[in-house]
C-alpha positions in Angstrom: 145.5 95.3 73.8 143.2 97.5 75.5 142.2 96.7 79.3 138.6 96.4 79.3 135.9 97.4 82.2 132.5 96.0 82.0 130.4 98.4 84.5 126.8 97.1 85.4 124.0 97.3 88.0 121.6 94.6 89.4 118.8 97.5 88.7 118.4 100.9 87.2 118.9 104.1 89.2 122.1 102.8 90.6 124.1 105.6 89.3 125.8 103.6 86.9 126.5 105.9 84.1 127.7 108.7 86.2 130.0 106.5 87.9 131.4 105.0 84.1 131.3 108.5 82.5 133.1 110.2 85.6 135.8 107.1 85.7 136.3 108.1 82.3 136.9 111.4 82.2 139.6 110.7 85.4 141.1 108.1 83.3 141.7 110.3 80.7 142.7 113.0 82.8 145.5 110.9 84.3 147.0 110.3 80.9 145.1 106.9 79.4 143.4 106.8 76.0 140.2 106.1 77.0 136.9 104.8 75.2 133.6 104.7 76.9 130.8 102.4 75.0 127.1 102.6 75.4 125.7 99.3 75.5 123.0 100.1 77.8 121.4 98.9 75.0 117.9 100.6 74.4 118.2 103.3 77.0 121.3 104.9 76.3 122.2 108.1 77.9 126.1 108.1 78.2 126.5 111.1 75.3 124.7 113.2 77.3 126.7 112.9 80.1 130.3 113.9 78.7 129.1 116.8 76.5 128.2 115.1 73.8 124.5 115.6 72.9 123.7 114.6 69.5 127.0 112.3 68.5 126.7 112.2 64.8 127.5 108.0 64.9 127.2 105.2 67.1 127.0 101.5 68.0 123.8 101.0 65.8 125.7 102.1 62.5 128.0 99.4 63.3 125.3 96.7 64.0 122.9 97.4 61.1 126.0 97.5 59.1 126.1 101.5 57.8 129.7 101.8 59.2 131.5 98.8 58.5 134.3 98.4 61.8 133.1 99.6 65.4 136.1 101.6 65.5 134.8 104.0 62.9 131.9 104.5 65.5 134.1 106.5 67.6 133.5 110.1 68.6 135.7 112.4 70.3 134.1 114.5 73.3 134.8 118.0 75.0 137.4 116.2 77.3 141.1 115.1 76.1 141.9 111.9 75.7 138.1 110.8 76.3 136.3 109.0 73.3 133.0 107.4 73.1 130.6 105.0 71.3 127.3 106.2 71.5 123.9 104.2 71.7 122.0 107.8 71.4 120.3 106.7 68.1 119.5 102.8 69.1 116.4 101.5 68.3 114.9 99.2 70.8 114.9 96.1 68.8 118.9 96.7 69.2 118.5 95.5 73.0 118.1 92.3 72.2 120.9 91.5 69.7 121.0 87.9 67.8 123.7 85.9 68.7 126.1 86.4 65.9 126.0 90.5 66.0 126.5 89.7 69.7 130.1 87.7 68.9 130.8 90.3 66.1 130.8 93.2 68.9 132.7 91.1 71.6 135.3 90.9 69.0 135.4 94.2 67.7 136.2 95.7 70.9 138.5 93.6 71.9 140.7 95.0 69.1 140.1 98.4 69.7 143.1 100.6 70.4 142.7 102.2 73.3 144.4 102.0 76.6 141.1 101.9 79.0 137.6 100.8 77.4 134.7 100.7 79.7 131.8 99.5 79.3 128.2 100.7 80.3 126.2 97.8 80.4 122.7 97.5 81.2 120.6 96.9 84.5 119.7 93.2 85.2 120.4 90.0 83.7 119.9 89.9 80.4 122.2 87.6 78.5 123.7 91.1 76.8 124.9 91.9 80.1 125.9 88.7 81.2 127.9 88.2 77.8 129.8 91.7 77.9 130.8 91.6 81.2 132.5 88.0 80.3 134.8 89.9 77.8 137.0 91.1 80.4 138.4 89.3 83.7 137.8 92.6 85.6 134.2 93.6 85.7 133.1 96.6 88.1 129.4 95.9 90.0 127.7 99.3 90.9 125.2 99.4 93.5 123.4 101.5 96.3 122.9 100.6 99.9 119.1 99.9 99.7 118.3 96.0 100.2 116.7 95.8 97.1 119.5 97.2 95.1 122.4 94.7 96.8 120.0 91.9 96.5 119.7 92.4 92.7 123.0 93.2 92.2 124.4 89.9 94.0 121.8 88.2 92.0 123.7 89.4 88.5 127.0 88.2 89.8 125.5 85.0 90.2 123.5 85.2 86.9 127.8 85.6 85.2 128.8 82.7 87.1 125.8 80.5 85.8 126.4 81.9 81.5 129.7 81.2 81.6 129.0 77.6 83.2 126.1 76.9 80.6 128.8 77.8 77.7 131.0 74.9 78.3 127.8 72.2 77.6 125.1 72.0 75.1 121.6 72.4 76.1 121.1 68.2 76.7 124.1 68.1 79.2 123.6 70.6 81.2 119.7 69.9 81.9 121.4 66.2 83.0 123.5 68.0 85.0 120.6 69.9 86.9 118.9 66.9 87.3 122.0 65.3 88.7 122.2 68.0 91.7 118.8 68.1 92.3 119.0 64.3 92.9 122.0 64.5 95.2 121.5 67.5 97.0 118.1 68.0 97.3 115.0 69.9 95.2 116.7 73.3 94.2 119.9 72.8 94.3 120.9 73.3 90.6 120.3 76.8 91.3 123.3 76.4 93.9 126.1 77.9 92.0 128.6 74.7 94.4 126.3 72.4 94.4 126.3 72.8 90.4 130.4 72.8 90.3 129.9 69.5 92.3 128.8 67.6 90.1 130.6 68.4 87.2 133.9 68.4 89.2 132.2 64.4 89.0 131.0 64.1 85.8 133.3 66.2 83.5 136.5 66.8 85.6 138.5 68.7 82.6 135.7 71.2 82.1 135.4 71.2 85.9 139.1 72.0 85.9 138.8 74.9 83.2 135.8 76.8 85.0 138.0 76.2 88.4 140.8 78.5 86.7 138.8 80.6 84.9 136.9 81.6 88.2 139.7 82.1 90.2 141.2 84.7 87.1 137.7 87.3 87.8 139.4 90.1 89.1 135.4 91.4 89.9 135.3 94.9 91.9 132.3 96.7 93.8 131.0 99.8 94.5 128.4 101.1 96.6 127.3 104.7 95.0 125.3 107.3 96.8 126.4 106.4 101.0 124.5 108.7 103.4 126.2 109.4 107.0 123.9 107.0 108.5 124.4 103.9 105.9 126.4 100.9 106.9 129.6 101.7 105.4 130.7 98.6 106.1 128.3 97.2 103.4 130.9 96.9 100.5 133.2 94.7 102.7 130.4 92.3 103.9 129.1 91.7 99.9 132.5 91.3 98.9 132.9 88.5 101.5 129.3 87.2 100.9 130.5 86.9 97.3 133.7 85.0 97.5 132.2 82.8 100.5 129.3 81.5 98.2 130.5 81.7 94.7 134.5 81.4 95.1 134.6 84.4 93.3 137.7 87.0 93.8 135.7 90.1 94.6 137.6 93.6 96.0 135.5 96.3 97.4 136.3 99.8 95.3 134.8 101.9 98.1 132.1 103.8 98.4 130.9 107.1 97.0 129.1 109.6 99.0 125.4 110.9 98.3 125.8 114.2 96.9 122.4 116.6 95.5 124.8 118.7 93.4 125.4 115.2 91.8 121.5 115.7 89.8 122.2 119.3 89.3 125.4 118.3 87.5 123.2 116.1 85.2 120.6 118.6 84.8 122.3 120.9 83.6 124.6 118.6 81.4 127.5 119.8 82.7 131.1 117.6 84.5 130.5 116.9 88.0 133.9 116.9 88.7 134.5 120.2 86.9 131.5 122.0 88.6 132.0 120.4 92.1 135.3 119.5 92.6 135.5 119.7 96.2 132.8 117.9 97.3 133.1 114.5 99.5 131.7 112.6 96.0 134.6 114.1 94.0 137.2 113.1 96.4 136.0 109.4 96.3 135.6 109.3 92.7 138.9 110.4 92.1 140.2 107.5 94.2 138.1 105.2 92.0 139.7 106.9 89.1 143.1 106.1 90.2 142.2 102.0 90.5 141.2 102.2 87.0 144.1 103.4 86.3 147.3 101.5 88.1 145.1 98.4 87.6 146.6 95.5 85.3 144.7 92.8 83.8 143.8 91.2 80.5 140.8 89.9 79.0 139.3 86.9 78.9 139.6 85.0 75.4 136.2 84.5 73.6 137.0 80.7 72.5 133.3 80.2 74.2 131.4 82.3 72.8 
């Protein structure tokens, strides 16, 4: 069974499908069968950044039925060992999937055979990305040092915590349940991930029970891309405490990766970062990230919610 690595952002710009495409190509250098999938659903761009510029299939085939199995999706690319599903040729209705295509790709990719699949999710909190990073009990959070970007990007780990709470009740319960904080706690407070947790640990102590142990199993990691000399470089340390202090979520700080120009040019001109600048601060980083992905050991999370 493959080990699976949603990667996602709180907002776009966050370099989050140079940092998926260049773990992949370091995963795959370093001996694993890896699969990279475009779910970026609607503004896919992953083909173009390992050397594949018009893939001949993708992830759409699959959805309105053409190919029949997601694995017949796959394309090779320039670099060993590297495969990808491409979104290249998505239309944008496909960014908003109905809920049974939605279960049929969770599924499917859980049964692909591949030794590393990541996955390049889209920016913000649509219930896409709040369902696809809830395949796997690892997850990877990508975000810059700017305020704006660590505020949304705090706001999607929250937004995961919330959809997998709202699977275990049907819509009737868990608007009582709401209710039920707001009246104990105060106005607002069924926003409040443990406020929420409260009162079902009360109401529903076996479901309470469940989400306690499923919470506890995240193995969610961060990264904070593009660090100048005079950002905080603490920054990754403090969310990651932030994180487990307020949600009770297992959160491990990756490390950061340096701001680096040649990092555009690379994309520019289509070409591997790590090929073209392999010396740089950036590419000493990344390959540090690469080996995580790696030596990591984990396994996904069942779907019996979904």
């Amino acid at each position: 069974m493959a080990h699976v690595w949603p990667i996602g952002g709180g907002k776009g710009g966050s370099g989050k499908s140079f940092i998926t495409s260049s773990l992949g190509r370091l995963s795959a250098e370093l001996g694993k069968k890896t699969l990279i999938i475009d779910l970026d659903l609607g503004a896919a761009n992953l083909h173009t950044l390992v050397g594949v510029p018009e893939p001949k299939k993708g992830f759409s085939d699959f959805i309105r039925k053409k190919i029949p199995l997601l694995q017949d999706t796959v394309v090779e690319t320039p670099s060993e060992n590297l495969y990808l599903i491409s979104g290249a040729h998505d239309n944008f209705d496909v960014a908003n999937l109905p809920y049974e295509q939605k279960l049929k790709t969770l599924r499917a990719i859980a049964k692909l055979d591949f030794d590393r699949i990541l996955l390049d999710l889209g920016a913000g909190t649509s219930f896409n990305t709040l369902d696809f990073f809830l395949i796997s009990q690892n997850g990877i959070f990508i975000t810059t040092p700017e305020p704006t970007s660590v505020e949304n990007v705090y706001r999607l780990i929250r937004s995961i915590y919330f959809r997998r709470i709202r699977y275990c009740f049907n819509i009737t319960d868990f608007k009582e349940m709401e209710t039920e904080a707001d009246r104990q706690f105060g106005e607002g407070s069924y926003n409040k991930p443990d406020c929420l947790m409260k009162v079902i640990a009360r109401t529903d102590p076996e479901k309470y029970l469940q989400l306690k142990n499923e919470f506890s199993a995240f193995r969610f990691k961060l990264i904070i891309n593009q660090v100048r000399k005079h950002d905080n470089i603490s920054l990754g340390l403090q969310m990651s405490r932030m994180v487990e202090k307020h949600l009770g979520l297992n959160m491990e700080f990756l490390g950061n990766v340096a701001y680096d120009d040649h990092v555009h040019d690379a994309i520019c001109q289509q070409v591997s970062f790590m090929e073209r600048y392999p010396y740089t601060k950036t590419a000493s980083d990344l390959r540090e990230l690469g080996k995580h992905i790696v030596e990591s050991v984990g396994k996904q999370l069942t779907l019996h919610y979904m």
